[in-house]
C-alpha positions in Angstrom: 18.1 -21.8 -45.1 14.9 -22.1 -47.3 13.5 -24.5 -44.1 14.4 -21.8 -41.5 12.8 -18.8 -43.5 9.4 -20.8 -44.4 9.3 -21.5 -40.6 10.1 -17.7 -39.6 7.3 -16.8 -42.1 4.9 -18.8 -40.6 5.4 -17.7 -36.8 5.0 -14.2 -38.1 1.8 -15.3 -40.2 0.7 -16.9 -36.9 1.1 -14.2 -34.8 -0.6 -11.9 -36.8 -3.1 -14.1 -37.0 -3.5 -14.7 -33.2 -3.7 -10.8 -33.2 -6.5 -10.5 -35.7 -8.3 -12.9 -33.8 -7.9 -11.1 -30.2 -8.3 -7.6 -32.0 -11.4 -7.5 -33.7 -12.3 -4.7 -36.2 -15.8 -4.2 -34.9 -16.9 -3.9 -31.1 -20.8 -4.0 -29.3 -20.0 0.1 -28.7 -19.8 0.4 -33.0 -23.5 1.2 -34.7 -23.5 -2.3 -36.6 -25.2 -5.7 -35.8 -22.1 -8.5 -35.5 -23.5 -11.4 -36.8 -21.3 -15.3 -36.1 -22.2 -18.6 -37.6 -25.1 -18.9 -35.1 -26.9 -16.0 -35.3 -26.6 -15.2 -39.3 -29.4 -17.6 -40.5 -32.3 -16.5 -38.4 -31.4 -13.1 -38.7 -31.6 -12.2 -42.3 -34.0 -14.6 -43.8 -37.1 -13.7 -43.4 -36.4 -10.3 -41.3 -39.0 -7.8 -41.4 -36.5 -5.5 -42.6 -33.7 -5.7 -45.2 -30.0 -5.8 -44.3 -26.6 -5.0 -45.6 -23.9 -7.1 -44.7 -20.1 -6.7 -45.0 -18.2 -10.4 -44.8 -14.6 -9.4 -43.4 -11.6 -10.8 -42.4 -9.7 -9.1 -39.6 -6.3 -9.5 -41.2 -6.9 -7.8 -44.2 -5.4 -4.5 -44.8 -8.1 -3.3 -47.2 -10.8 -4.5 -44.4 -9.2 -3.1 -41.8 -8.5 0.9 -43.6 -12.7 0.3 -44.9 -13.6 -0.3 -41.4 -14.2 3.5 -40.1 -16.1 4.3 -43.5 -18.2 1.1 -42.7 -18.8 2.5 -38.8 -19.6 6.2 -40.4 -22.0 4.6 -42.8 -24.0 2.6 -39.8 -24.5 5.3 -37.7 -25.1 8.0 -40.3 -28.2 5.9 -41.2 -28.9 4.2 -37.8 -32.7 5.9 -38.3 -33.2 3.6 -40.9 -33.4 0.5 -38.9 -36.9 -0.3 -39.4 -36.0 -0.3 -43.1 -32.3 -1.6 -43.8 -29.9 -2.8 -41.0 -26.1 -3.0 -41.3 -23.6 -6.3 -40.4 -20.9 -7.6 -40.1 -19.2 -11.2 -40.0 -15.7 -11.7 -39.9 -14.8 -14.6 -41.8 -11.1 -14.7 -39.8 -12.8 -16.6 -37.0 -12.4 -19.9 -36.5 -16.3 -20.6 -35.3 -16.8 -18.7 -38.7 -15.1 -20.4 -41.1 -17.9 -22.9 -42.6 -20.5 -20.6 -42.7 -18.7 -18.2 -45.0 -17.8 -21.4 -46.9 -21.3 -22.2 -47.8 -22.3 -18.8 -48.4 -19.6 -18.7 -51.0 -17.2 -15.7 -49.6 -14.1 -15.5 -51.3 -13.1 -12.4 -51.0 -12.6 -9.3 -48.8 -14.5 -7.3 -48.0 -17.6 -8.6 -49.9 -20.7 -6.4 -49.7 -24.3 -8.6 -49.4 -27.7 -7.3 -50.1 -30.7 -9.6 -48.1 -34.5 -8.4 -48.8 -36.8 -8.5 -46.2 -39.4 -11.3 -46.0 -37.4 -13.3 -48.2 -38.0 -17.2 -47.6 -36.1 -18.4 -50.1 -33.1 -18.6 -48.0 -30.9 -17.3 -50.6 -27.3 -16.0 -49.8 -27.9 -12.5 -51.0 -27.1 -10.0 -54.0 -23.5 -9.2 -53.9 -22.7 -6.0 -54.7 -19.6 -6.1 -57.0 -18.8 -1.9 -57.8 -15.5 -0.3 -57.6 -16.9 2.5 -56.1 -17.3 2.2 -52.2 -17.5 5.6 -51.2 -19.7 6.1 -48.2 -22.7 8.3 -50.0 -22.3 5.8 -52.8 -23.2 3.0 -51.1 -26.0 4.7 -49.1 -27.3 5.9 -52.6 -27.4 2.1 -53.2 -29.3 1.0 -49.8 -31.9 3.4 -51.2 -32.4 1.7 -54.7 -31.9 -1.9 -53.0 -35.1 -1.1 -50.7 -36.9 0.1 -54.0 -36.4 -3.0 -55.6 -38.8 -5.1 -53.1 -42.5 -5.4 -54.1 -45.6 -4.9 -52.1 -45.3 -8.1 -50.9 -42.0 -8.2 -49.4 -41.5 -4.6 -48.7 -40.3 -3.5 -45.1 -42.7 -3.1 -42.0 -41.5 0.1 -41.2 -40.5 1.5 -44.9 -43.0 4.3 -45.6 -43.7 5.1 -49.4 -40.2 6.2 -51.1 -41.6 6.9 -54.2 -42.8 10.6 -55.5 -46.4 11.2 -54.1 -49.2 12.8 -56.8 -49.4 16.6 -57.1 -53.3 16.1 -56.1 -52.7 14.3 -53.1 -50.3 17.1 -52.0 -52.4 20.0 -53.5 -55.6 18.7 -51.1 -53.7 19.0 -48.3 -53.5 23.1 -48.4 -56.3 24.6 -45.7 -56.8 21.2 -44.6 -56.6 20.5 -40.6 -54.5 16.9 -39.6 -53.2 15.8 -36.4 -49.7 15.7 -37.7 -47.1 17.7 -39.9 -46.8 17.3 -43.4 -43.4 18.0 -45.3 -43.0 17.0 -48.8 -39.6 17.4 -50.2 -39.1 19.0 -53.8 -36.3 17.4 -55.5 -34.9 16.0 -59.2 -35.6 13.3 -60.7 -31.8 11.9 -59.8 -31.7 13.3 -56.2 -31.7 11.2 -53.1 -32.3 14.0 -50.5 -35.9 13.4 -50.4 -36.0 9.5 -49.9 -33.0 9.7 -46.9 -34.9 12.3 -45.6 -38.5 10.1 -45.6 -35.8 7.7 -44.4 -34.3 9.7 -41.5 -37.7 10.7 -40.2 -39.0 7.0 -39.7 -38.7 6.7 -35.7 -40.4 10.2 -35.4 -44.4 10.6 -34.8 -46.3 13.8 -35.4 -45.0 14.0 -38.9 -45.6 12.5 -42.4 -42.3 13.1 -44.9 -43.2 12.7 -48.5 -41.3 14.2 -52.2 -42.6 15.3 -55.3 -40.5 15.8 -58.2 -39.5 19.3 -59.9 -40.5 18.1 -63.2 -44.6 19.2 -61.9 -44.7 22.4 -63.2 -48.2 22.8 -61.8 -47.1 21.8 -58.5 -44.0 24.1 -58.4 -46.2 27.1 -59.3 -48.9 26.2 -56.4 -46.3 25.7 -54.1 -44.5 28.9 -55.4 -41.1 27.0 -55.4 -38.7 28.1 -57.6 -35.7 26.0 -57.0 -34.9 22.5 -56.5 -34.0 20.8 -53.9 -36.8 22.9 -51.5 -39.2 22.0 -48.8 -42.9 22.6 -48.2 -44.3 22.3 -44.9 -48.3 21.6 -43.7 -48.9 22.6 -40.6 -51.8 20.5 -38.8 -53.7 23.8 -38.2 -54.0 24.1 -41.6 -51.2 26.7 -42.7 -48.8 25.4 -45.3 -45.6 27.6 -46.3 -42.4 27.0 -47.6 -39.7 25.6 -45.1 -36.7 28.2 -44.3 -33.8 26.0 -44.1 -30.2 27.6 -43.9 -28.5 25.1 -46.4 -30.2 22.8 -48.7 -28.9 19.8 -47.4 -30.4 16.6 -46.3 -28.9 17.4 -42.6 -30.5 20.5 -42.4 -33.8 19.3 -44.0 -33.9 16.2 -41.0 -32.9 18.5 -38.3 -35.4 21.4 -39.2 -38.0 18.5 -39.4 -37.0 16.8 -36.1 -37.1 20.0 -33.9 -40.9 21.0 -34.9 -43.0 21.5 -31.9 -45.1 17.9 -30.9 -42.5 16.1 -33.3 -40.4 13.5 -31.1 -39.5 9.9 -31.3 -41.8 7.1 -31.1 -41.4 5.2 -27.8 -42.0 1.4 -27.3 -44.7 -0.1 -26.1 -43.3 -0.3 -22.7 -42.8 3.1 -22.0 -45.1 5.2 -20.1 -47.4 7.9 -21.6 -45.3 10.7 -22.7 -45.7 13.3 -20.0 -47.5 16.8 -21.3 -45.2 19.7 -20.1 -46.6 20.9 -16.6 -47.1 17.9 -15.5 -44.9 16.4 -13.3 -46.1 13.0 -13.6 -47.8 12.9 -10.5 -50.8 14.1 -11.4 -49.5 17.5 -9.6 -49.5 20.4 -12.2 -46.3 22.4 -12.1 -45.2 26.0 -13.7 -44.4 26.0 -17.1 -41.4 28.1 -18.0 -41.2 30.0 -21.6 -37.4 29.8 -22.0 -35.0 30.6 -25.4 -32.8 27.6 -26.4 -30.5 30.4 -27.6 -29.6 31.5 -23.9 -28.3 29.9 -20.8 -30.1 30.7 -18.0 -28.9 31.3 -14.3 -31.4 30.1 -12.3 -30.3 26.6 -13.9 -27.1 27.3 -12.8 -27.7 28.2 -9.1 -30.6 25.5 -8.8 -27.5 23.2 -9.5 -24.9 24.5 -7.5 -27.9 24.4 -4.9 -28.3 20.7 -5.3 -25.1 19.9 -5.5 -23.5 21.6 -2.4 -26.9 21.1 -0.4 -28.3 17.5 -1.2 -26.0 15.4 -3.4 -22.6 16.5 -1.0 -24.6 15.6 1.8 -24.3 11.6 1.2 -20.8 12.0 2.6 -21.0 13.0 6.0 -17.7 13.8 6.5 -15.0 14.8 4.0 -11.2 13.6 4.1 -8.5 12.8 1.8 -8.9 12.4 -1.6 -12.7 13.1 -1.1 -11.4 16.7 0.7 -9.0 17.6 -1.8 -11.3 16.9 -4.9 -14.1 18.7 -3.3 -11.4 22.0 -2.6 -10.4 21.7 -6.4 -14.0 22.1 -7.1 -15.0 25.0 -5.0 -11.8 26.7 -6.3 -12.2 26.4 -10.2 -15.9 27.3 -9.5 -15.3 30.1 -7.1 -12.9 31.3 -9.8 -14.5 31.0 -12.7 -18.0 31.3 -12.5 -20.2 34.1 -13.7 -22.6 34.4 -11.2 -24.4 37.2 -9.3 -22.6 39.0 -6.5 -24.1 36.9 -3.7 -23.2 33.1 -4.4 -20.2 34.7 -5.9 -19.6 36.0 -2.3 -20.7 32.4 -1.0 -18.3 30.8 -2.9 -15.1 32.4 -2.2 -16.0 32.8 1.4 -16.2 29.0 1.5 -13.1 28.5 -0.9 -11.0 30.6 1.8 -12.4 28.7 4.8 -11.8 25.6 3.3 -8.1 26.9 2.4 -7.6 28.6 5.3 -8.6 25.4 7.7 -6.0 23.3 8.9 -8.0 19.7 9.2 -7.2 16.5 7.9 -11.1 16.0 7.4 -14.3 18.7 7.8 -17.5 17.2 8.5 -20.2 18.1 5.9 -22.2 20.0 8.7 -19.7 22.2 8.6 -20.1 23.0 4.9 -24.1 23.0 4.9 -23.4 25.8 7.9 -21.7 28.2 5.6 -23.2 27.6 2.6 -26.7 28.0 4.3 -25.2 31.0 5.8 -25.9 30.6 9.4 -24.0 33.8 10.7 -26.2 35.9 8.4 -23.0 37.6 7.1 -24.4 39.9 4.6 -24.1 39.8 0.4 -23.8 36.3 0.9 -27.1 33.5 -0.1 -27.8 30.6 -2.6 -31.4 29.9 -2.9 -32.8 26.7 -1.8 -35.3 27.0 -4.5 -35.0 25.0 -7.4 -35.7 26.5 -10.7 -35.2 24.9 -13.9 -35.8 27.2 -17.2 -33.5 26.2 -19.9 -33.4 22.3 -18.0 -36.9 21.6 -17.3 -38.4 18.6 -18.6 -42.2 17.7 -19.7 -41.5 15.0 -15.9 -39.7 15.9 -12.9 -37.7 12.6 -13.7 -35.9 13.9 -16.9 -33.1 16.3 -17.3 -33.1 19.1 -14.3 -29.7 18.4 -12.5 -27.7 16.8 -14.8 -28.5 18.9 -17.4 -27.6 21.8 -15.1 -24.3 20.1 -14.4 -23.3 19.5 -18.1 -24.2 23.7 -18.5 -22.1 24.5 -15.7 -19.2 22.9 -16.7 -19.7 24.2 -19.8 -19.7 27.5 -18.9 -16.6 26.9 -16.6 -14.7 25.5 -19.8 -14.9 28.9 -21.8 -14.5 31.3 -18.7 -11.5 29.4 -18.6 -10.7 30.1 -22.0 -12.1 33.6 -22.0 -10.6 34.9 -18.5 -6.8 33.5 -18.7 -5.9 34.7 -15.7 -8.9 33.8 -13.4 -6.7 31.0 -12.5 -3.8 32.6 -10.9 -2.3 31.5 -7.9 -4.5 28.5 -7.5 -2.1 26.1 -8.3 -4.4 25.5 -11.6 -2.7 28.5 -13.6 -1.4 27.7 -17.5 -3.0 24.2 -16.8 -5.6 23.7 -20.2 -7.2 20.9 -17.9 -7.5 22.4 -14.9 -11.7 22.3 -15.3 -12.0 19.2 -17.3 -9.6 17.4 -14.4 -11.8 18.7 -11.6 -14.9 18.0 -13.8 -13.5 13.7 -13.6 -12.4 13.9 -10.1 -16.0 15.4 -8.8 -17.6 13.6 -11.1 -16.5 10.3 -10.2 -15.6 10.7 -6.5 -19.5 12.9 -5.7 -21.7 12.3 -8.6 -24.6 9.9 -7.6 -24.7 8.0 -10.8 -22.0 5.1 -10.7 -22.4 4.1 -14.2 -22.4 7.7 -15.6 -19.2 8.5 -13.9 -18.1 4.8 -15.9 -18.7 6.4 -19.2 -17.4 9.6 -18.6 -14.1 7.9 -17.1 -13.8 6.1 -20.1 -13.6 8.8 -22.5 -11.0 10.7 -20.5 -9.1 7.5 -20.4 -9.6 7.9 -24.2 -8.9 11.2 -25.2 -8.2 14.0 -22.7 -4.4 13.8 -22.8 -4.9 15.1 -26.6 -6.4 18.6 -25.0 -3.2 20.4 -24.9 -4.9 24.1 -25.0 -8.1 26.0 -23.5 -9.4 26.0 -27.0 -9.1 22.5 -26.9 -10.7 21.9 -23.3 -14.0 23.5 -24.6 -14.3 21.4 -28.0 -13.4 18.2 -25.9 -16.4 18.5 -23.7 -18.5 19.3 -26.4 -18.0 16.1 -28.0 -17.9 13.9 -25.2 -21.7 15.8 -24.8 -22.4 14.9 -27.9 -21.4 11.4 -27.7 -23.2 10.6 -24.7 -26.4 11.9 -26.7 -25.8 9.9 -29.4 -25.7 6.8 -27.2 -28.8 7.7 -24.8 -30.5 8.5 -28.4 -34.2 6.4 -27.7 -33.3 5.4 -23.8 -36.0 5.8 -21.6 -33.8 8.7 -20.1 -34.5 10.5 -23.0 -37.2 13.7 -22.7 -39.4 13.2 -25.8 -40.2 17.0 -25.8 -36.3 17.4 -25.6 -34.9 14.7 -27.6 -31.1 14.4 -27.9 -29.5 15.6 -31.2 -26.0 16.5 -31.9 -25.9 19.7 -30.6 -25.6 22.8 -31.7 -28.1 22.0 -34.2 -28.6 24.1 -37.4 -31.2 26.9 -36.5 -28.6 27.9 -33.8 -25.5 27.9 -35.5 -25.8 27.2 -39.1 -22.3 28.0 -40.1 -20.9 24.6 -37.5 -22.9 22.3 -40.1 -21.1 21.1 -43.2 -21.0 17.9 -45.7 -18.3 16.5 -47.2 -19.1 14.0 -49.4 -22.6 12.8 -48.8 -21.6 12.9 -45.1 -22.4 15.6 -42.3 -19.3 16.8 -40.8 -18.6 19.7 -38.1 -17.0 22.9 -38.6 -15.3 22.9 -35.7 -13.6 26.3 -35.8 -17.2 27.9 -36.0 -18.5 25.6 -32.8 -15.7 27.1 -30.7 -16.0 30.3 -31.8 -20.1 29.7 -31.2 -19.9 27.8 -27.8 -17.6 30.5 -26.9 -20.5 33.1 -27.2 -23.6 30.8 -26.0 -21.7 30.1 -22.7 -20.1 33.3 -22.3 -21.1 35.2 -19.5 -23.1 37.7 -21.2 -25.1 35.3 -23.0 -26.3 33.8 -19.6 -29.9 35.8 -18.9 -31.1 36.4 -15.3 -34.5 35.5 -15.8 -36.8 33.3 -13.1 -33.8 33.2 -10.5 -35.0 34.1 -7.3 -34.2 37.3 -6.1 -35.5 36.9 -2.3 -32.6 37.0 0.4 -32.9 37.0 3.9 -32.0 40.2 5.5 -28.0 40.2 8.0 -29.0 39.3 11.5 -27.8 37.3 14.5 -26.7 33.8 13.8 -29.6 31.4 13.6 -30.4 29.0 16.0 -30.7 25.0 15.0 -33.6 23.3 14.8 -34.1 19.5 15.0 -33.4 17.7 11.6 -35.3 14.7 11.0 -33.2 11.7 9.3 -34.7 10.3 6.7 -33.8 7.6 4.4 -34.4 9.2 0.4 -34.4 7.6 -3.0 -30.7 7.0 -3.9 -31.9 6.3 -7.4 -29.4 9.2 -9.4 -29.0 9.1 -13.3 -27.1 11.7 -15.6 -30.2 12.0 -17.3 -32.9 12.7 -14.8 -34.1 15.8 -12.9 -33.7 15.2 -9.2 -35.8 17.0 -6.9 -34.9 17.4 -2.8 -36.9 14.7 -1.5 -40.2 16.4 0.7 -39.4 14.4 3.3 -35.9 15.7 4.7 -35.1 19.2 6.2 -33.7 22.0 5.7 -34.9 21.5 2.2 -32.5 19.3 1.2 -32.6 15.2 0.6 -30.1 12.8 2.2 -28.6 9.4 0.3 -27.5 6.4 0.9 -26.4 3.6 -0.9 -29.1 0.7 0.8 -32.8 1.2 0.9 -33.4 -1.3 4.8 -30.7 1.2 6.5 -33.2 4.1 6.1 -36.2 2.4 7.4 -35.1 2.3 10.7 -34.4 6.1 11.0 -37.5 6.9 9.1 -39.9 9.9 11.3 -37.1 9.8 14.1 -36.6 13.1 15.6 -32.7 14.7 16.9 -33.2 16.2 19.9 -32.2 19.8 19.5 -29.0 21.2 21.2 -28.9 24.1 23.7 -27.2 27.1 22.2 -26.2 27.2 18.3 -23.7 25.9 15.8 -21.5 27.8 13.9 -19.8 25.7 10.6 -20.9 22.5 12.2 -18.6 23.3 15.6 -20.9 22.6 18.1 -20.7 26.0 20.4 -23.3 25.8 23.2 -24.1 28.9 25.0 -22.0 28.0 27.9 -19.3 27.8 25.2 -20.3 31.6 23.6 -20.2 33.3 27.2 -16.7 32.0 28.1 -15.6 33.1 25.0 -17.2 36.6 25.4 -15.2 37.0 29.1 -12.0 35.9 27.8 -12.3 38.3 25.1 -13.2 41.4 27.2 -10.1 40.5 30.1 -7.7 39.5 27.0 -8.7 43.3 26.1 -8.4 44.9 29.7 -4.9 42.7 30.3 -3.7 44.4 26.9 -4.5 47.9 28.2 -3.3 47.4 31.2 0.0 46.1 29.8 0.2 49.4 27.6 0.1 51.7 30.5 2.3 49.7 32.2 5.2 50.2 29.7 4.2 53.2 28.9 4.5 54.7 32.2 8.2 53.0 33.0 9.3 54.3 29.4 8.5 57.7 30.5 10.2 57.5 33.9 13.5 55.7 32.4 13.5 58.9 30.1 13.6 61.2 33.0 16.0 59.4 35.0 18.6 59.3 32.4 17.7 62.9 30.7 21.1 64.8 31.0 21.0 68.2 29.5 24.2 69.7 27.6 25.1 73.2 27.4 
């Protein structure tokens, strides 16, 4: 018996082992460095920066419940890089085993401090408190990086201790290049120091603290309470810093959104583009726009490009491709707020599209009606792209796919807002009916094949847990977020517009919290404020073009040139409708030779005209006009006919009775 249960035990001890060792705690998609046997050495001796390591075994129970504090506390201070980095080593795996042998791990977890520039090859300070509370131990990375001297302190580590009241004092009326904000605090508070801290990858701006315990500086500064903000403009003007919450969020984000403030690019990168310039060399219109308000023109520049140049990669639509494509046009035609005239356009197309019995509809046909080619009036899109609230400092950065994100946006809460908008679609009481569409169009149209990855992979994650409308709108708002956070410093990323987790405090104060030391979302005050910044009155008319052709006889063709454009797409780039392909609109394909061939060849232009991409000639349009008018003159003549042997068969059979 004893035998049979030692054996049992250690098949269960094995398996759970096995498990541990397929199942890692920590993945390359978590905000920490995961270190082995091979790479642990060269990494943290002699690093220019200092580090923070966790050693872990993926089968214990305490490692595996500290885990998401551990992944909360990397990316809350993922700024601080140049500074302190976070690791981990799991001590479970086999190819680990010796190397947390000689570096004396005995327990887990066990926290390890490394300094930078260290060339003694130590193993560390261990850090041995009770207390491993996330703010704690970020607290403690703060005093562990004030410990190093001036000979082994961090590259990138600016000056964490309090500056002199003179040096801060001279700065008042003085003219800089940069921004100067110096952060009033206790003697005992941190705020100040993670704030220098969380302001390390940004340029234009010099974070400093001064302690409350300088009377004279206080009274200069005309502070009055602790912890405060003073801000130097480089023109000169200094004032104290309006911040909603005295919180070290706030503080960062307030800092982070000043004008010519934006993260430092590598050396690689191109010269940040000034706004107006389009990169080229070509100056373009600026556009004075309100973050506060969503504007329309973005949203009909992107329904422009969408329907007119990134649809027009498929030359014909069938199947799945047809039916996600009708989903589309019928949650959009539904729901969206739009003026009168691409309102029109889009349930005209929605009940042609409904209304057509075809197992596939070539995307002529489509480009016909949305480009209105029988000149039906109330009914235009402009082919002019305008980007207000989406314009970026290139023509490369945001444009479409941040006019994509705001339209789906918008759909979300018109869904929420307008209950019934649905009805008798098919999509009625269906919380996903957007969101849905939103995956299918996304991954079946959008010209980005690794964005429509990510974006599949978090509605493999999560979207079964939207069960409401409510629900629908917050969902999309994080998977936003999230995909900010991870294209945080790509070369994607607009420097004028950097990506921040959004809304950020000047817009909706009340959605920021902290619990704890740690920034946390008030997520009943984000619906209630996405609700209102992507409701339909909030959306301002200004810059959309307002010039529509004038109702006339249907247009006649002209010859299109095929031309071979740049299939290059990315979620976070502005495309533009190539100058090269007509009517105003750009052509993909998915290989760069194919197009060379076609490149400057002309289509020799058909007799007649085409009506939704059917092809009538004028032969075509006069037979149709005669069998109209004898359909008409064989109906009248029918009429009479019947008429006249009712009125006889009356008279025949009359009998009058006396």
């Amino acid at each position: 018996m004893a035998v049979a249960f030692c054996l049992k035990i250690g098949i269960l001890l094995g398996l759970l082992f096995g498990q541990a060792r397929s199942a890692r705690l920590y993945t390359e998609e978590d905000p920490v460095v995961i270190l082995s046997s091979d790479s642990l050495k060269q990494t943290v001796f002699n690093s220019s920066s200092a580090w923070l390591l966790q050693f872990y075994s993926s089968w214990c129970g305490h490692c595996i419940q500290y885990s998401p504090t551990w992944k909360a506390l990397a990316g809350d201070v993922k700024d601080w890089a140049q500074a302190i980095r976070i690791g981990v080593l799991d001590c479970a795996h086999e190819k680990n085993f010796d190397i947390c042998k000689e570096f004396g791990i005995h327990f887990y977890p066990t926290f390890r401090y490394f300094k930078a520039h260290d060339t003694s090859n130590d193993f560390g300070k261990t850090y041995r408190g009770a207390d491993r509370e996330l703010q704690t131990v970020r607290q403690l990375m703060v005093n562990f990086l004030q410990n190093h001297t001036k000979h082994d302190w961090p590259v990138g580590c600016p000056p964490l201790d309090p500056a002199r009241s003179e040096d801060i004092l001279s700065l008042m009326g003085k003219k800089t290049e940069f921004y100067t904000a110096v952060i009033v605090e206790d003697k005992d508070s941190y705020i100040g120091r993670e704030v220098i801290l969380d302001l390390m990858p940004y340029e234009g701006l010099v974070v400093k603290r001064a302690l409350s315990s300088d009377k004279l500086l206080m009274e200069k500064l005309g502070i009055s309470s602790v912890p405060s903000a003073y801000l130097f403009y480089p023109n000169g003007k200094h004032t104290v810093m309006n911040v909603q919450k005295r919180l070290r969020f706030f503080f960062s984000s307030f800092l982070k959104l000043l004008p010519g403030v934006h993260r430092k690019q590598s050396t690689s990168s191109q010269q940040r583009p000034q706004p107006g310039n389009n990169g080229q060399g070509t100056q373009v219109e600026w556009k004075e726009f309100e973050k506060s308000k969503v504007y329309m023109a973005d949203l009909e520049s992107g329904l422009h490009y969408l329907l007119r140049v990134e649809l027009a990669t498929h030359r014909t639509l069938e199947g799945e491709e047809l039916k996600t494509f009708k989903d589309f046009v019928t949650v959009v035609a539904k729901l969206f707020p739009g003026r009168q005239s691409v309102v029109k356009l889009l349930e005209t197309l929605l009940e042609w599209l409904v209304s057509l019995p075809l197992e596939k509809i070539p995307y002529d046909a489509i480009l016909d009606l949305v480009n209105n080619k029988m000149r039906i009036s109330g009914l235009y899109l402009s082919e002019q792209v305008q980007w207000v609230g989406c314009q970026g400092s290139s023509v490369a950065l945001r444009g479409y796919p941040c006019s994509l994100w705001t339209l789906f946006h918008v759909l979300t809460v018109q869904a929420a807002n307008r209950p019934d908008a649905l009805a008798n679609t098919g999509f009625e009481d269906d919380p996903l009916a957007v969101l849905q569409t939103m995956r299918r169009y996304i991954g079946t149209f959008f010209g980005c094949q690794e964005c429509g990855k990510h974006f599949e992979e978090m509605a493999q994650e999560s979207l079964n847990q939207v069960k409401s409308v409510d629900d629908a709108v917050l969902w999309l708002w994080r998977k936003h977020n999230q995909v900010n956070a991870r294209l945080t410093g790509s070369m994607s990323e607009d420097p004028m517009f950097p990506k921040t987790q959004w809304p950020t405090p000047d817009l909706c104060p009340t959605c920021h919290e902290e619990q704890e030391g740690l920034h946390v979302w008030n997520e009943q005050m984000v619906l209630a404020f996405l609700k209102q910044h992507y409701g339909a009155s909030n959306i301002s008319p200004k810059h959309s073009s307002n010039s529509q052709p004038e109702p006339g006889p249907p247009a006649p063709d002209k010859p299109k040139a095929i031309t071979k454009p740049n299939s290059n797409v990315h979620l976070n780039h502005n495309l533009k409708p190539s100058p090269d392909s007509a009517p105003k609109h750009q052509k993909r394909t998915d290989t760069d030779d194919a197009g060379e061939k076609y490149r400057g060849v002309q289509i020799e232009a058909r007799p007649g005209m085409t009506f939704l991409g059917l092809g009538f000639s004028s032969v075509d349009m006069s037979l149709c006009v005669l069998l109209y008018a004898l359909s008409c003159v064989f109906l009248m003549f029918m009429f009479f006919f019947f008429r006249f042997r009712s009125k006889r068969w009356k008279a025949r059979n009359y009998r009058p009775y006396v």
